[in-house]
Structures are given as structure tokens and as C-alpha cells.
C-alpha positions in Angstrom: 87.0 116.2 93.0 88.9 119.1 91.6 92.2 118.4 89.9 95.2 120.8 89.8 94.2 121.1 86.4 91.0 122.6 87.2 92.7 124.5 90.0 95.0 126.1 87.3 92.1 126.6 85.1 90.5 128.6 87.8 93.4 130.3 88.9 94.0 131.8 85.1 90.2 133.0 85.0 90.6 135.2 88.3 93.9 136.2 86.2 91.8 137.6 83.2 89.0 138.8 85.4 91.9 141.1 87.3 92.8 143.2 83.8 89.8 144.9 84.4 89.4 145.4 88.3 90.0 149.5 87.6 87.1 149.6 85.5 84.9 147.3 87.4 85.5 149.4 90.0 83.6 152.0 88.5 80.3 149.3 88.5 79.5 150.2 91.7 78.5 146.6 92.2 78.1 145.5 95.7 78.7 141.9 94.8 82.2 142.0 94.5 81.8 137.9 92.6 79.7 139.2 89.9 82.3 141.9 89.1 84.9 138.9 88.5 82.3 136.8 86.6 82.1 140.1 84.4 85.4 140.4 83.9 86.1 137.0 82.9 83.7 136.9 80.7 84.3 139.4 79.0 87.9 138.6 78.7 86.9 135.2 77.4 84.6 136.7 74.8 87.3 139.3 73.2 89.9 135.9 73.0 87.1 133.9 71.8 87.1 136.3 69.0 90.2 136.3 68.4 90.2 132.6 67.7 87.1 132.7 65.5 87.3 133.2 61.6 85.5 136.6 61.8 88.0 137.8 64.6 87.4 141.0 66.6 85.6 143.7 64.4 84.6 146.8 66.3 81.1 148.0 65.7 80.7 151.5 65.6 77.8 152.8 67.0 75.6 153.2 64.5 75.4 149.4 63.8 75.4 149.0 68.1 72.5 151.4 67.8 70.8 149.0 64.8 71.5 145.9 66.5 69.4 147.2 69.7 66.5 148.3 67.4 66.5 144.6 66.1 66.7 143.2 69.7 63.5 145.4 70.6 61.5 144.1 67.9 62.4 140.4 67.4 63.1 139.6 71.7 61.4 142.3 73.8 62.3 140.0 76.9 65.8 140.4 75.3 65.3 144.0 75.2 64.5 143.8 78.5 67.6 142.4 80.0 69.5 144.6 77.7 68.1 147.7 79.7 68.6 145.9 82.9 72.1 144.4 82.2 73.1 148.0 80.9 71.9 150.0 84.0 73.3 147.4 86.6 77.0 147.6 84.4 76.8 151.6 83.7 80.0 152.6 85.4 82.2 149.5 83.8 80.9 150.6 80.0 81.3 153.7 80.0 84.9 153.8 82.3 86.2 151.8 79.3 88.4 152.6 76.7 86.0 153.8 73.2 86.6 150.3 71.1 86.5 148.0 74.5 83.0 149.9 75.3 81.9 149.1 72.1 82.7 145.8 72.0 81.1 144.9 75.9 78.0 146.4 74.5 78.3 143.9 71.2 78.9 140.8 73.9 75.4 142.1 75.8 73.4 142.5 72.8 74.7 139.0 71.3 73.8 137.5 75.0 70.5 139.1 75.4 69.3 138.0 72.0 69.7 134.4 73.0 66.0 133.0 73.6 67.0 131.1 75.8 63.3 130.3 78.3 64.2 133.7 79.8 61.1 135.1 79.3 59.2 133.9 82.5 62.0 134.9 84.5 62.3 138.7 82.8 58.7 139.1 83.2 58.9 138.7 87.5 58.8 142.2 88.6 60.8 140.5 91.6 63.2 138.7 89.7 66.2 141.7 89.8 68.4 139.5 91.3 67.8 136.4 88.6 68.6 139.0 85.8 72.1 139.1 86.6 72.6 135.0 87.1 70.5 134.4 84.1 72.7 137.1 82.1 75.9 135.2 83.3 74.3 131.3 82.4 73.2 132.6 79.1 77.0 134.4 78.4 78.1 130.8 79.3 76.3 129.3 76.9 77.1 132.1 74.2 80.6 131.1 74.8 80.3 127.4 74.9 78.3 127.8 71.6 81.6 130.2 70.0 83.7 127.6 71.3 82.1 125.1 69.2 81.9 127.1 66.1 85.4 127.5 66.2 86.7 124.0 67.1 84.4 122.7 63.9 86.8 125.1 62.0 89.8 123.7 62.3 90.7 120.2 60.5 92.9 118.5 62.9 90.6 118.9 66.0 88.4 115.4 66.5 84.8 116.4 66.1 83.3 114.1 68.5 85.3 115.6 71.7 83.1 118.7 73.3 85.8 121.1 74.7 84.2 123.3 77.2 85.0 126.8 78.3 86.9 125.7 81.0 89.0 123.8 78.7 89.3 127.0 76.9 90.6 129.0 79.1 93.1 126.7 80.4 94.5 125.8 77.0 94.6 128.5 75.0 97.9 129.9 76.7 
């Protein structure tokens, strides 16, 4: 049963996901849900660098362009959600602003060179649809796996207690 907790939790997500409704927009996604998901995660994944020791360092595209060739060679099922997460998400990358562009494009290359059993399902010609849900499970777990990285950094947080991104989102503010 949810708890107003969660409720708030939720609530703040939809926040996030709604600094970026003009530039979703531009997605021309007919699914309006998977234009939230998008926007949360995404908003997640900049503060998640922010909390991290590395923090956010913008690529330029040289290194985007590097990081691509690397994904085609080691994960060509990777490569192939790449192309497929790029051409569904077209209109949001390139309607943002130059260093938010390049930093949505790090997020998708990160996500899509998790190897993750997404193979089978990237191989179904008639999995289009799956693409998208397996692109949002695996951002999940990219994020879950950040959060863990940086909990372990800091020395007054017990090591045994899993935070998860819910938790996150809700307590970072």
C-alpha cells in the first residue's frame, strides 16, 4: 500500500519530468507516459551526477562520437538500441540546449552499453515496442547502480542499507 511518502516521492518525479515538457514536446511521441519517464530520467541522471565524485563533465562530441564507435564494436545489440533509442527521441535531442544535448546522448550511450540479456529482445524484428521499455528498465538499473556508487562514497552512510531511486528522488531535496 502506498504511503504519502511514496505519494510525495511520485509527485516530485512528475515535478522533474515537467522542466522538460517544451522539449519533449518536440519528440513527437504519441505515448504521452514515456515522454514523462524520459524526462524524469534524465533529470535524475544529471542530479545523480551531480552527487557523484566525477560530477557533470560535458563531452564534446568528438569523445560522444568515440564512445559510439566503441559501443558498435564491443555491444552491437547495444549499438542497436542506440540507433533505435536515437530515432524514437530525435526531436527532444536535438530541441535541447548544446551541453543538455550532449549530455542526453552520454546518458543513452552509458544505458545502451549495459549488457544487460537485451540481446534476444533487440534481435525481434517485432520487438519496436520492447525497445523503449527495455531502454527505460535498463536506465533504471544505470541509476540504481550510480546510486550505489555514490552512497559507498560517503563515510557516514550505513553500507548495509540499499537506498533505491525512489529514495533518491525523494531525499535529495
Amino acid at each position: 500500500m502506498p504511503t504519502k511518502k511514496d505519494k510525495q516521492a511520485f509527485d516530485i518525479i512528475f515535478e522533474n519530468a515537467r522542466l522538460y515538457t517544451a522539449y519533449l514536446g518536440n519528440a513527437a511521441n504519441p505515448i504521452v507516459f514515456e515522454s514523462v519517464i524520459m524526462g524524469a530520467i534524465f533529470h535524475n541522471y544529471k542530479e545523480l551526477l551531480l552527487h557523484s565524485k566525477k560530477g557533470i563533465k560535458v563531452n564534446n562530441e568528438d569523445s560522444l562520437k568515440e564512445e559510439i564507435e566503441l559501443l558498435t564494436e564491443n555491444n552491437p545489440e547495444g549499438k542497436k538500441l542506440f540507433d533505435r533509442t536515437c530515432k524514437k527521441w530525435y526531436g527532444l535531442i536535438y530541441s535541447l540546449h548544446k551541453d543538455d544535448r550532449e549530455l542526453l546522448l552520454k546518458m543513452i550511450i552509458e544505458i545502451c552499453s549495459n549488457k544487460e540479456c537485451s540481446s534476444k529482445i533487440i534481435n525481434i524484428e517485432d520487438s519496436k515496442s520492447c525497445i523503449g521499455y527495455l531502454f527505460f528498465l535498463l536506465a533504471m538499473i544505470q541509476q540504481q547502480q550510480k546510486i550505489m556508487d555514490i552512497l559507498l562514497n560517503y563515510k557516514d552512510v550505513n553500507k548495509e542499507k540499499k537506498i533505491t531511486l525512489l529514495d533518491f528522488c525523494f531525499y535529495r531535496t
